[in-house]
C-alpha positions in Angstrom: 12.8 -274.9 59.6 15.0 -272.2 58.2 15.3 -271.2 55.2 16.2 -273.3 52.4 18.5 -273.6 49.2 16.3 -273.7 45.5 18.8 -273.6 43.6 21.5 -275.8 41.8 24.4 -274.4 40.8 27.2 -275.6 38.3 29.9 -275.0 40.8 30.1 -277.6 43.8 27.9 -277.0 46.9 29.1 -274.5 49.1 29.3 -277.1 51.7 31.3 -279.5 49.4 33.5 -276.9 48.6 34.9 -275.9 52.5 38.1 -278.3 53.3 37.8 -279.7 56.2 38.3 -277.0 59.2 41.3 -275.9 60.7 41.5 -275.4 64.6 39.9 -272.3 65.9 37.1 -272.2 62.7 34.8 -273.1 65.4 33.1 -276.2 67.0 30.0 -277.7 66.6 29.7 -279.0 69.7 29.7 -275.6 71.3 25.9 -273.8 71.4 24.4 -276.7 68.7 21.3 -274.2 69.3 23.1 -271.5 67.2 24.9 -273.4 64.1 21.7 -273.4 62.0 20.6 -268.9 62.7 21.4 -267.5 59.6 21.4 -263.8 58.6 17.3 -264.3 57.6 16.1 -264.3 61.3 17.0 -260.4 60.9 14.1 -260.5 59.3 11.7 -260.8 62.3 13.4 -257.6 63.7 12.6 -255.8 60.6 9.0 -257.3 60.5 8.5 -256.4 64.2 9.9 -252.3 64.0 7.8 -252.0 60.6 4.6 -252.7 62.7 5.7 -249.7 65.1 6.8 -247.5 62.6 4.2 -247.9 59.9 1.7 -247.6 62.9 2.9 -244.1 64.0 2.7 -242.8 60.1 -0.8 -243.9 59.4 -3.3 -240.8 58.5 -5.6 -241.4 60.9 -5.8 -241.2 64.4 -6.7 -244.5 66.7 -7.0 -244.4 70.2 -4.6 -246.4 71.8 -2.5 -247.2 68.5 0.7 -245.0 69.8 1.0 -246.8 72.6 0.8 -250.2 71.5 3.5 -249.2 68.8 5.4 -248.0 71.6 4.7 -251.6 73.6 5.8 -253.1 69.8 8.8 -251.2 69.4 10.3 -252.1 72.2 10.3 -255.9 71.5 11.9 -254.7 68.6 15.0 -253.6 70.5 14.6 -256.6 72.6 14.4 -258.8 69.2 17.9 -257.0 67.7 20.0 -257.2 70.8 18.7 -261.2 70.5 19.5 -262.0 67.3 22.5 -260.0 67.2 23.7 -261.5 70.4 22.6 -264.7 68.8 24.5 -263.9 65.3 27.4 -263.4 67.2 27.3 -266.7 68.9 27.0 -268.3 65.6 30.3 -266.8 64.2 32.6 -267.4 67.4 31.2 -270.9 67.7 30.3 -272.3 64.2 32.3 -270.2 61.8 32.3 -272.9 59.0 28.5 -272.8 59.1 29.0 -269.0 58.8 31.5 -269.2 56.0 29.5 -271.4 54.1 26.2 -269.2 54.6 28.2 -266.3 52.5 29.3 -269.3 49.6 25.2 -270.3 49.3 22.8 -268.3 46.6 20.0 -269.1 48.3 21.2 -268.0 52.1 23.8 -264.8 51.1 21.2 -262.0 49.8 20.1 -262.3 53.6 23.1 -260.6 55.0 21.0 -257.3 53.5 19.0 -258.1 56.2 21.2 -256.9 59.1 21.5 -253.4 57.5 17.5 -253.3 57.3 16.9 -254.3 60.8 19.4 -251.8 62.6 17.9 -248.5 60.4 14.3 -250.3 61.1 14.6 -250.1 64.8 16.4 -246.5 64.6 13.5 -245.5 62.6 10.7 -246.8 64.9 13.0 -245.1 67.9 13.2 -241.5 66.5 9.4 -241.9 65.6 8.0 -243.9 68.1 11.0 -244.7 71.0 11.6 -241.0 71.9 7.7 -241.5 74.4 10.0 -243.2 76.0 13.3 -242.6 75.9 13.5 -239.2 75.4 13.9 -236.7 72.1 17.7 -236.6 72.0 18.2 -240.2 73.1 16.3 -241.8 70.2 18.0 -238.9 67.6 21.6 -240.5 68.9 20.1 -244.3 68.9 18.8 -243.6 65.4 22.1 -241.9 63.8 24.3 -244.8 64.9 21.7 -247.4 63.9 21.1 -245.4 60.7 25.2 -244.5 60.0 26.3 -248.3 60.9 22.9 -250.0 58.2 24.2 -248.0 55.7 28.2 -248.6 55.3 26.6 -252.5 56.1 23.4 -252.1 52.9 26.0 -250.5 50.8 28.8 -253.4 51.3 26.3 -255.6 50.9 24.5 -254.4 47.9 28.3 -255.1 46.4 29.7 -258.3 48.1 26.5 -259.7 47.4 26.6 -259.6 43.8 30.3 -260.2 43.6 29.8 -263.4 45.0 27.2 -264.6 42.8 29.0 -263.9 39.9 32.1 -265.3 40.8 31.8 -268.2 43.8 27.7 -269.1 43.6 27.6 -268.9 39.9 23.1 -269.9 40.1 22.3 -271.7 37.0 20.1 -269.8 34.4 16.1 -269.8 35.5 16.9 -269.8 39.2 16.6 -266.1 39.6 14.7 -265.5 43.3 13.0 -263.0 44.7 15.7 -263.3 47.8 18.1 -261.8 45.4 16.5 -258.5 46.1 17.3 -258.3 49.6 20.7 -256.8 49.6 19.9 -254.2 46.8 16.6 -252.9 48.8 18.5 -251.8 52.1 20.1 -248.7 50.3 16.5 -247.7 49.3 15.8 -248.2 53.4 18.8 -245.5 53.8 17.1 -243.6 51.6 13.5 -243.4 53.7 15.7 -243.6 56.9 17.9 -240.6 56.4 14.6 -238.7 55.2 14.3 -238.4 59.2 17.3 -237.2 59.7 17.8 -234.0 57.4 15.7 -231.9 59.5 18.1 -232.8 62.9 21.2 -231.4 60.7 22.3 -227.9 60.7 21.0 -225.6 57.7 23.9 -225.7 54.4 25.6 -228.2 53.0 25.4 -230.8 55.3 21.9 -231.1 55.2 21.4 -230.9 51.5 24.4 -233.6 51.0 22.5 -235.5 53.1 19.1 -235.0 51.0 21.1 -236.0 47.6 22.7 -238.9 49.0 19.4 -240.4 50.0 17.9 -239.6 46.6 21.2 -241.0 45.1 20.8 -244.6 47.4 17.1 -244.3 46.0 18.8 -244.6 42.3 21.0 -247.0 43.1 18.2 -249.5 44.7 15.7 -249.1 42.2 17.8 -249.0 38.7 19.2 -252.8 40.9 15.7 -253.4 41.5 14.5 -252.9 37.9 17.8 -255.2 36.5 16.8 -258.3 38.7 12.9 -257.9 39.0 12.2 -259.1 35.3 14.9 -262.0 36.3 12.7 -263.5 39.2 9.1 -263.1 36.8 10.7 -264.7 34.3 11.8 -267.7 36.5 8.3 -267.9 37.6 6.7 -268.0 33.8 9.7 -270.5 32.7 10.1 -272.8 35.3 6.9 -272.8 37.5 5.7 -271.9 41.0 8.3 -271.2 43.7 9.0 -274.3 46.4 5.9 -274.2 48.7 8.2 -273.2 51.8 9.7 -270.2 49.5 6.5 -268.9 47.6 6.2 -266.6 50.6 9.1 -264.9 49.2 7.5 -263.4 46.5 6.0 -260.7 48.6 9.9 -259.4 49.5 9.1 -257.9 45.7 6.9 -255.5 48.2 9.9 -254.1 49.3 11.5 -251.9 47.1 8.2 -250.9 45.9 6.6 -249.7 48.7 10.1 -248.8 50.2 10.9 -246.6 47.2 7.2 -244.7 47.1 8.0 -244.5 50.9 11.5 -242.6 50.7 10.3 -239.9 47.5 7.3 -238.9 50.5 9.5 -238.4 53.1 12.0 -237.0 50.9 9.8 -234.3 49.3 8.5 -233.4 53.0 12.2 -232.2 54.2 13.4 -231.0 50.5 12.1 -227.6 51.6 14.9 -227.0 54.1 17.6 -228.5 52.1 17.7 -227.3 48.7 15.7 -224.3 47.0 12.5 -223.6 45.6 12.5 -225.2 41.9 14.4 -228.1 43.6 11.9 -228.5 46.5 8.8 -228.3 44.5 10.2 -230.5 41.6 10.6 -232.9 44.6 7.2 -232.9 45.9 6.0 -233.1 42.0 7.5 -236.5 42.1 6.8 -237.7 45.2 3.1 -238.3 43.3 4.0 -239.1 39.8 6.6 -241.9 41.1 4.4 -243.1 43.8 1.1 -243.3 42.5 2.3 -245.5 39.2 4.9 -247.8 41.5 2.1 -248.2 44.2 -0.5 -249.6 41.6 2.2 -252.2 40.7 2.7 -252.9 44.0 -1.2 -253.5 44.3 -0.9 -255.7 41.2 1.7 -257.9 42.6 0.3 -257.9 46.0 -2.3 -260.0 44.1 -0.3 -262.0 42.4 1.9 -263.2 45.2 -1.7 -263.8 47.4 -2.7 -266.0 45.0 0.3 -267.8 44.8 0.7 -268.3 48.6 -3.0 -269.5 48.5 -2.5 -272.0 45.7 0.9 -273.2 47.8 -1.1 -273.2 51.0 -4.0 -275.6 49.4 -0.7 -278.1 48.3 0.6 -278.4 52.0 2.7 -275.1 52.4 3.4 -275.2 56.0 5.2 -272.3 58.2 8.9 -271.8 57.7 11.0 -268.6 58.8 9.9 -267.2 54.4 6.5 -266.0 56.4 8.4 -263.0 58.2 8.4 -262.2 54.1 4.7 -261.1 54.6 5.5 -258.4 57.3 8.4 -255.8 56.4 7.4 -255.6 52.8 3.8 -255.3 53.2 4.6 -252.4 56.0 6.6 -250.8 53.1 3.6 -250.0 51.0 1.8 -249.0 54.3 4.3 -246.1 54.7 4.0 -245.4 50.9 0.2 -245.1 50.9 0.5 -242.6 54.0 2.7 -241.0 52.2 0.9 -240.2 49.3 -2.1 -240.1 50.8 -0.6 -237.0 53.1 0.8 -235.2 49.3 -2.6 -236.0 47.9 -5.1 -235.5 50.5 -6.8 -238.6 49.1 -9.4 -240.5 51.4 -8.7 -243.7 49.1 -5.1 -243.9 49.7 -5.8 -243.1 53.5 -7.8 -246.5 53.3 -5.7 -248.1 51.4 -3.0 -247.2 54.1 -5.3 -248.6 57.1 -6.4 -252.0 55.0 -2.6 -252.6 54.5 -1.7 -252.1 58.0 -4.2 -254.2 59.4 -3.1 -257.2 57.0 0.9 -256.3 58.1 -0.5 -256.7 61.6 -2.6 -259.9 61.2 0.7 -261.2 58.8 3.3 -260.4 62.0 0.6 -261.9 64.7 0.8 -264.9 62.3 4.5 -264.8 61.9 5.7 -264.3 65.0 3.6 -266.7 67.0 4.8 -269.1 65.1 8.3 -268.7 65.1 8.3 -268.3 69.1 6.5 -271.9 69.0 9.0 -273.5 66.7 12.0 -271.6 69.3 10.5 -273.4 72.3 10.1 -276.7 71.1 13.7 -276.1 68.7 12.3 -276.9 65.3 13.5 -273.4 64.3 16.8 -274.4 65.2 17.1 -277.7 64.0 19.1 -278.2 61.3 16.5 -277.3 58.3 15.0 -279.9 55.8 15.1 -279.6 52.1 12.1 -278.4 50.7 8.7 -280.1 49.1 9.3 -278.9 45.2 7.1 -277.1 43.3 3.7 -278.7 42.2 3.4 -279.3 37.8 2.0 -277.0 36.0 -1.9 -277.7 35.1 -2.7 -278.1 31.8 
């Protein structure tokens, strides 16, 4: 199944709202396959990269672990050229579905997606891909990956929001953690172009870049910190999430362990880009950020495993929300390397291996499941509303 509306809006459906379509909006008879692959099956790119990525930045050295993330990146490439092959299909031959996609609340936030899986695979090529495909290969791959998922994060981080204020119009206590999606992928430019200031030319260039990565950082997190008391207030109004969605609270991972990820890597290239007060200020608060945003992360982390357990005793089953548990999760794997290399901290070196080894059991999971429901086409079926939310106990 894909992933499904929760939310009612005081507008007409998106669906009930698209006249009937013209000649050349596309057909449904052509590739039936494709009509139902929305922007969220970006997400098992991004959860497939993170595993490579997060792998090569762990404090710690495992035999064997480089070259499995090598084996893991490149299924990641293999994934992207799939799904954007697939994507593509999807627009030339179903572009009502398409059209109608952007117009639904619960379906739109997941065009953030695309920007995060093209900068996750360019990241897990610079750091992982250039075994294979050479230094100066993987530093091109990465800046057109990295150049394209930001003008894409930054549009969407706007369109996104435009349209739910004036086409999807949610009613009040619908708030969801999906909202997030297109305002984390400028914090992911943020991280992502932390590898790239050392590749640019000492000057201006390479400090423009540094600021503009700390400014995506502002913009994603003051977003973050307007819509995050939005989606935990929905939860203590109105209840538990659907049982297919409750896996979505774990995307509230994201800009978390994202953000604690990017003021690391941030604070380990400030030194050639700006000067000394600047740099050290930097690495100052590379610490006293992360430390703080990583025990709320922990915090949540908890919350939303409790809340998938209690969803997973009423009947959750697997839906496409479970990729939900990867990219995030590999986030705050990232972050605790990061801070555990400013620190020198054994704990948060740990805390770094424990989280990867959950992000790897989560993509196992995840991705053995969704190449079972591609096989026998339940993933591409045209999805099925969701079980709602169990009643509160008294």
């Amino acid at each position: 199944m894909a992933i499904f509306p929760q939310t009612r809006t005081a507008v007409p459906s998106p669906s009930a709202a698209i006249p009937p379509r013209p000649a050349g909006t596309g057909d449904a008879t052509r590739l039936p396959s494709l009509r139902h692959i929305g922007p969220n099956w970006y997400a098992s790119v991004m959860g497939t990269a993170i595993v490579a990525s997060a792998g090569a930045a762990l404090p710690v050295d495992v035999p064997g672990l480089r070259a499995v993330c090598t084996l893991v990146w490149a299924l990641s490439v293999v994934l992207l050229l799939t799904v954007l092959t697939a994507r593509a299909g999807h627009w030339l031959c179903h572009r009502d579905q398409a059209r109608a996609h952007l117009l639904d609340p619960s379906i739109a936030p997941f065009y953030g997606c695309l920007s995060m899986a093209l900068m996750a695979v360019g990241g897990a090529t610079l750091m992982v891909g250039a075994d294979v495909v050479g230094a100066r290969a993987a530093l091109a791959v990465d800046v057109v990956l990295f150049v394209a998922g930001t003008v894409i994060g930054l549009a969407a981080a706007v369109v996104v929001p435009y349209l739910m204020v004036v086409r999807h119009r949610p009613a009040p206590g619908t708030a969801s953690p999906v909202w997030l999606l297109p305002l984390v992928a400028p914090m992911v430019s943020a991280s992502q172009g932390a590898l790239l200031v050392p590749h640019l030319g000492a000057g201006q260039g390479r400090e423009a870049l540094l600021l503009a990565c700390y400014a995506m950082f502002g913009l994603s997190l003051l977003a973050t910190l307007v819509v995050l008391p939005l989606v935990f207030s929905r939860l203590v109004h109105h209840g538990p999430l659907p049982l297919a969605l409750t896996p979505t609270l774990f995307l509230v991972l994201g800009p978390l362990g994202q953000s604690t990820t990017a003021v690391n890597q941030l604070a380990d290239v400030a030194p050639g880009a700006v000067g000394a007060p600047y740099a050290s200020a930097f690495g100052a608060f590379a610490v006293l950020y992360g430390v703080p945003v990583m025990g709320f992360a922990l915090l949540w982390l908890a919350l939303a495993a409790a809340m998938v357990v209690r969803a997973a005793r009423d009947g959750m089953g697997f839906a496409m929300t479970w990729w939900a548990f990867t990219f995030p999760v590999g986030t705050c794997v990232t972050g605790a390397a990061g801070l555990a290399r400013h620190t020198g901290l054994d704990a948060l070196t740990w805390l770094a291996v424990a989280l990867y080894v959950f992000l790897v059991a989560a993509w196992a999971a995840a991705g053995t499941r969704t190449a079972r429901g591609v096989l026998s086409g339940a993933l591409t079926a045209a999805p099925v509303p969701p079980r709602p939310a169990t009643a509160r106990t008294t």
